[in-house]
KOLLO-571929 format. One record per residue (C-alpha): residue number from 1; residue in three letters; x, y, z. Coordinates in steps of 0.25 Angstrom, whole numbers. Example, Ala and Ser with C-alpha at 12.3 -4.5 7.8 and 13.67 -1.06 7.14 Angstrom:
% KOLLO-571929
+-----+--------+-------+-------+-------+
| num | residu |     X |     Y |     Z |
+-----+--------+-------+-------+-------+
|   1 |    Ala |    49 |   -18 |    31 |
|   2 |    Ser |    55 |    -4 |    29 |
+-----+--------+-------+-------+-------+
% end
This chain:
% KOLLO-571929
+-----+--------+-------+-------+-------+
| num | residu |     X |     Y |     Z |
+-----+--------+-------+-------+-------+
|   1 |    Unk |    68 |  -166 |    44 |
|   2 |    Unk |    60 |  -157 |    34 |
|   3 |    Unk |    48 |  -151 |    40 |
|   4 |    Unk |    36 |  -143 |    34 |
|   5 |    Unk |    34 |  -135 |    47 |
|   6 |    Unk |    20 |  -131 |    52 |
|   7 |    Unk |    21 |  -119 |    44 |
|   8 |    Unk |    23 |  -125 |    31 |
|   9 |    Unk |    13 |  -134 |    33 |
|  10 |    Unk |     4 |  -124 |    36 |
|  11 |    Unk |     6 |  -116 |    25 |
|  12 |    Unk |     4 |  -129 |    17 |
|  13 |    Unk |    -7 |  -130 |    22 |
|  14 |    Unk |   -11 |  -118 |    18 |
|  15 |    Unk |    -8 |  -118 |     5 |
|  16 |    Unk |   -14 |  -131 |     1 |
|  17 |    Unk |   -28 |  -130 |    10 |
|  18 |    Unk |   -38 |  -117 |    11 |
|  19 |    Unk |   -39 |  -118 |    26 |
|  20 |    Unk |   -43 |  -110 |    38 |
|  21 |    Unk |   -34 |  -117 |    46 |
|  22 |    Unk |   -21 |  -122 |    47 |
|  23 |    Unk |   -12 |  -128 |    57 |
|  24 |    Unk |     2 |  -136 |    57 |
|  25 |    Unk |    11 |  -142 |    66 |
|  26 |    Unk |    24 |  -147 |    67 |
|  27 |    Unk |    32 |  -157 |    77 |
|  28 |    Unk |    44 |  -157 |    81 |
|  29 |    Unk |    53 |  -168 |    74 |
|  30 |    Unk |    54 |  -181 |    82 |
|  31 |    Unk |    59 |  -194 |    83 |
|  32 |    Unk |    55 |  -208 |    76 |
|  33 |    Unk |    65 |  -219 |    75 |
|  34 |    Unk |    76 |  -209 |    74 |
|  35 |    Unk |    69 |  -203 |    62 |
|  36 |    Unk |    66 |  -187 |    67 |
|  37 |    Unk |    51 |  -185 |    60 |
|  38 |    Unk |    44 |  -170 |    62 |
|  39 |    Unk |    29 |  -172 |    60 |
|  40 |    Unk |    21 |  -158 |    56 |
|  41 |    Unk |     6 |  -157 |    52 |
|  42 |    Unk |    -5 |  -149 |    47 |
|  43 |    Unk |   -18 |  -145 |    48 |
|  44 |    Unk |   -30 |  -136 |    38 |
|  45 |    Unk |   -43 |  -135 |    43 |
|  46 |    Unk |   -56 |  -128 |    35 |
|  47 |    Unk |   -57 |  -119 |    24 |
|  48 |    Unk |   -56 |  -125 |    12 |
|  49 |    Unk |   -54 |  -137 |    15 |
|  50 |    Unk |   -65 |  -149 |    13 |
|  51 |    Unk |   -73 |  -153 |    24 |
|  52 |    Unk |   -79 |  -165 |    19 |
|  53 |    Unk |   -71 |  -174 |    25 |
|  54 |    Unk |   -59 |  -181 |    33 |
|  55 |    Unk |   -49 |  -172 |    35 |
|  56 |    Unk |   -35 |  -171 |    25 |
|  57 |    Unk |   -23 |  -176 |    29 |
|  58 |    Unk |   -11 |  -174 |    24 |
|  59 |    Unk |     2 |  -183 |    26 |
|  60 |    Unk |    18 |  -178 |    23 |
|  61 |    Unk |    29 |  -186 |    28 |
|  62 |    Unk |    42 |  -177 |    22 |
|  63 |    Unk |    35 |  -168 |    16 |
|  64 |    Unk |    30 |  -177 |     6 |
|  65 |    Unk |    13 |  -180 |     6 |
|  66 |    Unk |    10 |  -194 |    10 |
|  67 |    Unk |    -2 |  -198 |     1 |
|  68 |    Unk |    -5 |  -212 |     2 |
|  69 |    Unk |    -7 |  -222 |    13 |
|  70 |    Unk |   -14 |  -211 |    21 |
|  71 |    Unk |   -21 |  -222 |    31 |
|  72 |    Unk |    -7 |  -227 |    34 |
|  73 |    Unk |     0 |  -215 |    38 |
|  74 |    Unk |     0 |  -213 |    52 |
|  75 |    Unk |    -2 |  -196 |    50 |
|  76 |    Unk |   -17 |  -203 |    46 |
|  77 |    Unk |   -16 |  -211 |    59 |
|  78 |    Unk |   -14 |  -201 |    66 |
|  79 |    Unk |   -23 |  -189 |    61 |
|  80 |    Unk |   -34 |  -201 |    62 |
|  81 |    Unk |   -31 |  -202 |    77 |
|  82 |    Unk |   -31 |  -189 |    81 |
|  83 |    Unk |   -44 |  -184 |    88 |
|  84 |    Unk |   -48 |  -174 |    78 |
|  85 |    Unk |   -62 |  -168 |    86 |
|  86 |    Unk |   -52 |  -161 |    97 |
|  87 |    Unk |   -46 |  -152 |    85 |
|  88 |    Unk |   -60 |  -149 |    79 |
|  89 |    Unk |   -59 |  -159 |    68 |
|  90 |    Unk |   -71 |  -169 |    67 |
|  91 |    Unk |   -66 |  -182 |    67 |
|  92 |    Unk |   -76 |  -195 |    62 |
|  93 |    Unk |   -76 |  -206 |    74 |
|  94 |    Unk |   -66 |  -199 |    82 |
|  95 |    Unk |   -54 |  -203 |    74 |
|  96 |    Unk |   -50 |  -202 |    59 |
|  97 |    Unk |   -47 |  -193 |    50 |
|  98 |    Unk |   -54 |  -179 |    53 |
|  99 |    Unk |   -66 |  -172 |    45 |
| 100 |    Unk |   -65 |  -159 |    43 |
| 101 |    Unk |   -59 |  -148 |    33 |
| 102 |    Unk |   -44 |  -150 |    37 |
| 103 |    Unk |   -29 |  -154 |    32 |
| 104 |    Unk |   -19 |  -163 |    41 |
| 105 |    Unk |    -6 |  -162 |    36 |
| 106 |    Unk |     3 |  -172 |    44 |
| 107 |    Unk |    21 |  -171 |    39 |
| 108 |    Unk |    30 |  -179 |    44 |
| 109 |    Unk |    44 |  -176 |    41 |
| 110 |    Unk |    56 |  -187 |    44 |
| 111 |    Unk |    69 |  -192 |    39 |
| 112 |    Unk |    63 |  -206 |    39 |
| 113 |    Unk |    47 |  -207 |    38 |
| 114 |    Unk |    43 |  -219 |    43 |
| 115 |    Unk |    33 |  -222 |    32 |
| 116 |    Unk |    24 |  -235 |    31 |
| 117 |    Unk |    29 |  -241 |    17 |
| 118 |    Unk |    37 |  -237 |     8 |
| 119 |    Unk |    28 |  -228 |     0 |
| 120 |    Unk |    30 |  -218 |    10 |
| 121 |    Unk |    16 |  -214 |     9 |
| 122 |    Unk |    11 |  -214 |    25 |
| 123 |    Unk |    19 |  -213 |    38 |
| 124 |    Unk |    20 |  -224 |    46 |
| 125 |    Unk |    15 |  -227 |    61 |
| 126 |    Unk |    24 |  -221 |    69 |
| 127 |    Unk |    21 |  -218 |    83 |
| 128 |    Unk |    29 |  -207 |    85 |
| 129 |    Unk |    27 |  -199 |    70 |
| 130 |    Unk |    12 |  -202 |    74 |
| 131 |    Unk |    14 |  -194 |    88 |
| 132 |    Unk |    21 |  -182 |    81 |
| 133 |    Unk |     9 |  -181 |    68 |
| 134 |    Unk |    -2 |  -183 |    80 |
| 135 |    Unk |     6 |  -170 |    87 |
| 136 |    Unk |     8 |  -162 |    74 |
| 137 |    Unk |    -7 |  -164 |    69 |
| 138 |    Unk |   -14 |  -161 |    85 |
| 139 |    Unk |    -5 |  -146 |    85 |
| 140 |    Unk |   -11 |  -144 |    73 |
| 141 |    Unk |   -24 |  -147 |    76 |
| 142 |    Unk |   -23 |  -139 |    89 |
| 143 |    Unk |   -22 |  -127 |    81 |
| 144 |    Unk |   -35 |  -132 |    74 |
| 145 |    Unk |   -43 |  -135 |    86 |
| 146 |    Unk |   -39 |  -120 |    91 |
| 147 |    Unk |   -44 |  -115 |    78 |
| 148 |    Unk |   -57 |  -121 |    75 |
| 149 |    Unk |   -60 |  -119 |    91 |
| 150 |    Unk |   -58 |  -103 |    86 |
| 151 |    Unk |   -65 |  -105 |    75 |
| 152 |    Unk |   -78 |  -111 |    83 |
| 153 |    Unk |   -77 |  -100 |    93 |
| 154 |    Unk |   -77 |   -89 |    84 |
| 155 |    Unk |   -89 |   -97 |    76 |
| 156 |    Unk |   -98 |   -96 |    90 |
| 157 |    Unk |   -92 |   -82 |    93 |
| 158 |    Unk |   -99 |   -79 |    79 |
| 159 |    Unk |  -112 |   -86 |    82 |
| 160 |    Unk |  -113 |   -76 |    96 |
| 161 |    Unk |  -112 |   -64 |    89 |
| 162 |    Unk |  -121 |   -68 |    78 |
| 163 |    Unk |  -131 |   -72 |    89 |
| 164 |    Unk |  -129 |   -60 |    97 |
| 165 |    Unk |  -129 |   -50 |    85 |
| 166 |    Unk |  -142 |   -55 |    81 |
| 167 |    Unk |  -147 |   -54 |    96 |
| 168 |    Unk |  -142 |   -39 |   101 |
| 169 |    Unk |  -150 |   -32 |    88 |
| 170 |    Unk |  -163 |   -39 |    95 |
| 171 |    Unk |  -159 |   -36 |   108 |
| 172 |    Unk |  -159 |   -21 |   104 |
| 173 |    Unk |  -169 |   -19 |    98 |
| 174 |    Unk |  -177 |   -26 |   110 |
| 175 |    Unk |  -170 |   -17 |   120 |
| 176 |    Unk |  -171 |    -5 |   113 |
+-----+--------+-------+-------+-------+
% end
């Protein structure tokens, strides 16, 4: 097996996508029909990246980009069926594709990728690959919850001080 590892990706990511944020995560190699398969993936959030619409994602299977066939992939099944609102990303109707400024970056790496033709262009269905991509995009997105959580935090820590440096002048010059 020939994994990127989490801090390649990252790095990737880095390079490709002016971000503020960037998180990746790597499973440990598993098992499907004898066939050991090691899932890893990827997230940028904000910067510069647009926010007009659905979120981009990005499919690898051996290190080479999947391009067609993206509503046949189960990578897209799965990011579609993952609650996207408990990890800050807004999320149309309560499933799809989220909205936002953000990169997913999903790699599966195996010595036999069970695609679903021929044209090796999307990863097929299978049950235990879709449990190890949902696993590998939720830790990264752990890391992303915890982020924007920070950031919203020190936004309303900002808002107070404004407030109160605004306030304490006045309440000077009152008391004085």
């Amino acid at each position: 097996l020939s994994p990127i590892t989490d801090e390649l990706v990252e790095e990737g990511l880095r390079k490709e996508f002016d971000a503020d944020f960037y998180a990746a995560a790597t499973r440990d190699a598993d098992v499907h029909g004898g066939d050991p398969f090691i899932v890893e993936a990827g997230i940028a959030y904000g910067g510069e990246i647009e926010d007009g619409g659905q979120a981009d994602v990005m499919r690898f299977a051996n290190r080479v980009p999947l391009v067609y066939q993206r509503g046949a992939c189960a990578t897209t099944d799965v990011v579609k069926s993952i609650g996207w609102r408990n990890y800050g990303l807004d999320q149309s109707g309560g499933s799809g594709i989220p909205t936002g400024p953000a990169v997913i970056m999903i790699h599966v790496a195996s010595t036999n990728v069970p695609f679903t033709s021929e044209s090796k262009d999307a990863v097929a269905n299978v049950p235990e690959i879709e449990d190890e991509i949902e696993l590998a995009i939720r830790e990264a997105a752990r890391e992303l919850k915890s982020y924007l959580n920070r950031r919203q935090s020190l936004q309303k820590r900002r808002e107070k001080q404004d407030v109160i440096g605004r306030i304490l002048p006045e309440m000077a010059t009152k008391l004085a």
